[in-house]
C-alpha positions in Angstrom: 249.9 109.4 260.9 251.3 106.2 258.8 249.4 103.7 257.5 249.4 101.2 259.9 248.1 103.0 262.8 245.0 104.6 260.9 244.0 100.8 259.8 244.0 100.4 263.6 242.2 104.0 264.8 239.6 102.5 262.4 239.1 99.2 263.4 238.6 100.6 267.0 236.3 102.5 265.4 234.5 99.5 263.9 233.7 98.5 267.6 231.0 101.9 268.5 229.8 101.7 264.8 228.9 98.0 265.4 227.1 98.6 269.0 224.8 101.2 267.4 223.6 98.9 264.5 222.9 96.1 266.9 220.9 98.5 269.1 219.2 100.0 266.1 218.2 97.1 264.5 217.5 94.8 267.8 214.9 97.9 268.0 213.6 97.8 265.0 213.1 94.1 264.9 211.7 93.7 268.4 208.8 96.5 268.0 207.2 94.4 265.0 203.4 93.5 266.5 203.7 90.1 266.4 204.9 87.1 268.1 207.7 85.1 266.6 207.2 82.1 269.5 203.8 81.6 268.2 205.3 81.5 264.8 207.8 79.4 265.5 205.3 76.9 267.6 202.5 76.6 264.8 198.9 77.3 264.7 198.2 74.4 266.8 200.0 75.2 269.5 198.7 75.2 272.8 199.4 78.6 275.3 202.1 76.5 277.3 203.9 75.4 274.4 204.4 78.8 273.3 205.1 80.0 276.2 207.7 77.2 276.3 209.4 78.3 273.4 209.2 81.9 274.9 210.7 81.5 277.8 213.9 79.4 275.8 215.2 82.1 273.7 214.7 84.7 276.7 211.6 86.5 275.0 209.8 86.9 278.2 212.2 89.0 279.6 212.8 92.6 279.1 213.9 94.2 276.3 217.1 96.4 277.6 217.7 92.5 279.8 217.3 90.6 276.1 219.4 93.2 274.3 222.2 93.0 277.1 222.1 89.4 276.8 222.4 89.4 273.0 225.6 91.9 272.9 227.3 89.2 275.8 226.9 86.5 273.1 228.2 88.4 270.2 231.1 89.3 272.1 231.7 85.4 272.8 231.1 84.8 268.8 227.7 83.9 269.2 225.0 85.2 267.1 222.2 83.0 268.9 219.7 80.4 267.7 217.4 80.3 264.5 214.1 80.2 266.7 212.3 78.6 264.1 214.9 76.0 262.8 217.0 75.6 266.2 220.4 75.9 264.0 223.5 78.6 265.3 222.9 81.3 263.0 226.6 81.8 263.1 226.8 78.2 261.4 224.2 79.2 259.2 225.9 82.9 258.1 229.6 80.8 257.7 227.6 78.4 255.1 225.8 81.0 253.3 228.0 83.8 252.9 230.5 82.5 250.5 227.4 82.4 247.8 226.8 85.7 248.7 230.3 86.8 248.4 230.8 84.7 245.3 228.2 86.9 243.6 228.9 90.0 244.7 232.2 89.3 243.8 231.5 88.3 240.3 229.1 91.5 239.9 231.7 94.1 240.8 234.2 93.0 238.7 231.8 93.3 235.9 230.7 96.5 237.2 234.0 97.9 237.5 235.3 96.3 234.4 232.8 97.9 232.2 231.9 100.3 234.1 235.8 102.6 233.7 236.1 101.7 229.8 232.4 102.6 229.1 233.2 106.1 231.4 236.3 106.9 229.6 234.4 106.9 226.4 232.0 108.9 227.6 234.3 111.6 228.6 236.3 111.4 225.2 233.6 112.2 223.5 231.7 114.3 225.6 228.3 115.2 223.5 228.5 112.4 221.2 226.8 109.0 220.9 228.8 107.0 222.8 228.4 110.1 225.7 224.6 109.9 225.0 224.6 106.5 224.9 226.0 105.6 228.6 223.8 108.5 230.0 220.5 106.3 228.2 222.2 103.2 229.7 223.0 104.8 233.1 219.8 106.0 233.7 217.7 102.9 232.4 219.8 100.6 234.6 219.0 102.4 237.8 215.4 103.0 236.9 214.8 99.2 236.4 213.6 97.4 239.3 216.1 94.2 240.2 213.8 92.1 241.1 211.3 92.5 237.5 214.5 92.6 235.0 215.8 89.4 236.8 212.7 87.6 236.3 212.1 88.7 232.7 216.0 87.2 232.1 214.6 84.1 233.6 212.1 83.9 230.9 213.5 85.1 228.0 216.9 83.2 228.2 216.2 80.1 230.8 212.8 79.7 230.2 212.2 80.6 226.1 216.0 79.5 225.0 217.2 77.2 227.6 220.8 79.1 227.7 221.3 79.4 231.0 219.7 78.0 234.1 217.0 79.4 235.8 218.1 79.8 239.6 220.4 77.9 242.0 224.1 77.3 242.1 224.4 74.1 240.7 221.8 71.3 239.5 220.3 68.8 241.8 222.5 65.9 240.9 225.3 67.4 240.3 227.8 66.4 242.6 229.4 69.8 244.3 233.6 70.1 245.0 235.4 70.0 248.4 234.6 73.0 250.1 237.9 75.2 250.3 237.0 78.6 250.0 233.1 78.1 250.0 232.9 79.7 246.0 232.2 77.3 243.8 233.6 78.7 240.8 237.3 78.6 242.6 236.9 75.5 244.3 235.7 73.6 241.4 239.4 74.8 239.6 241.4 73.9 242.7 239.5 70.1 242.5 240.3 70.1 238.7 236.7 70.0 237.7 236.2 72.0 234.9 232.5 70.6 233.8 231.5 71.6 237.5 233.5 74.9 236.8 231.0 76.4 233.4 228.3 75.4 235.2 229.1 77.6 238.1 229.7 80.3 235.5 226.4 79.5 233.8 224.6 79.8 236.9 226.1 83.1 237.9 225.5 84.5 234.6 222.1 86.1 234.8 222.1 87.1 238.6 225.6 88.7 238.5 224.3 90.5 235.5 221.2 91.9 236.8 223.2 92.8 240.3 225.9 94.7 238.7 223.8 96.8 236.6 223.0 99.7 238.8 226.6 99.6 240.2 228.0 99.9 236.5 226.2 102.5 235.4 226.8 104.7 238.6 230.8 104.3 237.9 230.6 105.0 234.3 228.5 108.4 235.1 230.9 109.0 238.4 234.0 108.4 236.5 233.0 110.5 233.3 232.2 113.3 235.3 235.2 113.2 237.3 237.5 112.6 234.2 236.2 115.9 231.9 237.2 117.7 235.0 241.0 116.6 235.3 241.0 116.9 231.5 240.3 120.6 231.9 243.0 121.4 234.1 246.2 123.7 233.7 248.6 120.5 234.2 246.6 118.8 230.8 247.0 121.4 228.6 250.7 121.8 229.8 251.1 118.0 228.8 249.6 118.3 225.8 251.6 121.6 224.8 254.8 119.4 225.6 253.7 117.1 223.0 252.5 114.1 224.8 249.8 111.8 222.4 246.4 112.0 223.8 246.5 108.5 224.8 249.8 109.0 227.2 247.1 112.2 228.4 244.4 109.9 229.2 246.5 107.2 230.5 249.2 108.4 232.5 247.9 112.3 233.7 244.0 112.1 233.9 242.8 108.8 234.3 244.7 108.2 237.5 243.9 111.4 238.8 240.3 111.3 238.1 240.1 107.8 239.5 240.5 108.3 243.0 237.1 109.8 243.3 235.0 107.4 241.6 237.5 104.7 244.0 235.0 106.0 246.6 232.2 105.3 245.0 233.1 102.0 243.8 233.9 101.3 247.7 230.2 102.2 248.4 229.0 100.0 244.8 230.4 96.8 246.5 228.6 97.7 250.1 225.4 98.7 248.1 225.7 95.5 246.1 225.9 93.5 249.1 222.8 94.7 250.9 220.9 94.6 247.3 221.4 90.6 246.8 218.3 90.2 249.1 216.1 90.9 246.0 217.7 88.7 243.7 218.9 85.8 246.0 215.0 85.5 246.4 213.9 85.6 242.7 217.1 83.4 241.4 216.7 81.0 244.5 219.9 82.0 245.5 221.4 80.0 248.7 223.3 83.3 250.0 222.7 85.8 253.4 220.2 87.7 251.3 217.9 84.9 250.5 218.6 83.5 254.7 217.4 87.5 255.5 214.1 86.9 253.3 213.4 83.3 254.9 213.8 84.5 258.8 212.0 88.2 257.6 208.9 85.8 256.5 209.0 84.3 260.2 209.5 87.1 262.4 213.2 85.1 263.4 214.6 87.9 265.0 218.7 86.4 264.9 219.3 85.9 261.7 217.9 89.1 260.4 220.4 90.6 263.4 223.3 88.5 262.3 222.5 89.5 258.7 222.7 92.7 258.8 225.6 92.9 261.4 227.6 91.1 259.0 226.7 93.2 255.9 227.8 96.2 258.2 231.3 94.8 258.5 231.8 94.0 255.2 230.5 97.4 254.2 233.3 99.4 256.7 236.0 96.7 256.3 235.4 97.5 252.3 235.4 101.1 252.6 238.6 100.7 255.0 240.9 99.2 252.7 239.4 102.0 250.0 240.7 104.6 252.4 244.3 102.6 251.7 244.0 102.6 248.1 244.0 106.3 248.0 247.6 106.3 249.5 249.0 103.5 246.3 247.1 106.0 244.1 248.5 109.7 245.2 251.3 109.4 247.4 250.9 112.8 248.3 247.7 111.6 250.6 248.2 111.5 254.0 246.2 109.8 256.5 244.4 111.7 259.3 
């Protein structure tokens, strides 16, 4: 099978995969004990109102009826209504995901470019500091809670030193460029503004850093175990016995054979770091999906917290998809099944 038609045998596939995480989450979200239309009306609210605002987004109907009706509008594009703000949640996802993506972005190409030098090290010199030292780091980073590290950073280097800023994307006043792509830190270098540019930077600085911490130090353990093994192989020691340096041995014989494995889990990093910026959006005040999924979470606003999570899921197989590609530019000799 070429390339072309598994990419499409797996985007049909993206269509059953999607059904049962709408069904699963418009279950889990609609058994919570409470009512979201007497949320959404206030603590003032007479019975009628809320039963106003019940009977408008269809919560008075049947669940299988509601879930049916739900499915027909995200077929149509339609992710339905914030029932507490009244906005198109679609709207509200096509605003906010580009901060989301921005930082996720930013944090995996940290991740993955410290993660594969710090890894290679490791396995050079199996046993020895630099070995013990990414194990100490690897461990420590995934044992630290996100949410407590980024709010010590906050502290220590926007609160104590004044570095960096404390939370947002930008200041208050400062005056935002034309929306292109919806990153700041690209469209402020397509408008010419530099200024606007660092300050992006500067605000991404301490939330990209605590979000790409766990996924660095799970590529740097994944690629240094993957790496001693190729480097113990017959094919190694016939390199090395042919007089090839160690470097052209790393380089050109193990390093891209033990990188196709830890291209899997560098797939699954970027997914994992997508559904992890719900923590840190909320302590850096970070106007992304994550921080959206907190606010409508707080309010029992069933939608967003649906249209969340079905657009995390896309990105995660979409991701994981074009991973499945990459394979074939790394070994030619993969086929696709």
């Amino acid at each position: 099978m070429g390339a072309g038609s598994y990419f499409i045998r797996r985007l049909l596939l993206l269509i059953p995969t999607l059904f049962g995480l709408s069904l699963l989450t418009f279950a889990i979200s609609h058994v919570v004990p409470a009512d979201p239309a007497k949320l959404a009306a206030g603590p003032r609210a007479s019975n009628e109102m809320v039963e106003t605002i019940r009977r408008q987004f269809g919560l008075d109907r049947p669940l299988p009826e509601q879930y049916v009706t739900y499915v027909g509008g995200l077929l149509r594009g339609n992710f339905g209504d914030s029932i507490t703000t009244r906005r198109s949640v679609g709207e509200d996802l096509k605003e906010r995901f580009p901060a989301t993506f921005e930082l996720v972005l930013f944090a995996m190409i940290l991740a993955v470019g410290a993660g594969i030098p710090l890894g290679v090290v490791a396995a050079v010199n199996q046993n020895h500091w630099p070995d013990q030292f990414s194990r100490l780091f690897a461990i420590s980073s995934v044992s630290i809670p996100q949410f407590w590290f980024g709010l010590v950073l906050q502290l220590f280097f926007a609160s104590s030193l004044g570095w960096l800023p404390l939370s947002r994307r930008l200041p208050t006043l400062a005056q935002p460029p034309e929306r292109v792509t919806g990153l700041l830190s690209i469209d402020s270098l397509l408008a010419g503004q530099i200024d606007t540019f660092w300050l992006a930077i500067k605000h991404l600085a301490l939330p990209v850093f605590v979000l790409s911490l766990g996924s660095m130090a799970i590529i740097t353990r994944t690629l240094r175990g993957d790496l001693l093994e190729v480097l113990n192989h017959d094919f190694i020691r016939t390199a090395r016995a042919k007089g090839v340096s160690e470097r052209g041995v790393l380089l050109r014989h193990s390093l891209r054979n033990a990188f196709i494995p830890s291209l899997t889990m560098i797939g699954l990093s970027f997914g994992w770091t997508l559904g992890g910026t719900v923590l840190v959006e909320a302590v850096f005040d970070w106007p992304g999906i994550g921080n959206y999924a907190v606010e409508a979470t707080g309010r029992l606003d069933f939608n967003p917290i649906m249209g969340v999570t079905l657009l995390v899921g896309v990105v995660f197989i979409l991701i994981n998809l074009a991973v499945d590609l990459l394979y074939g530019v790394l070994d030619p000799r993969i086929t696709y099944q």
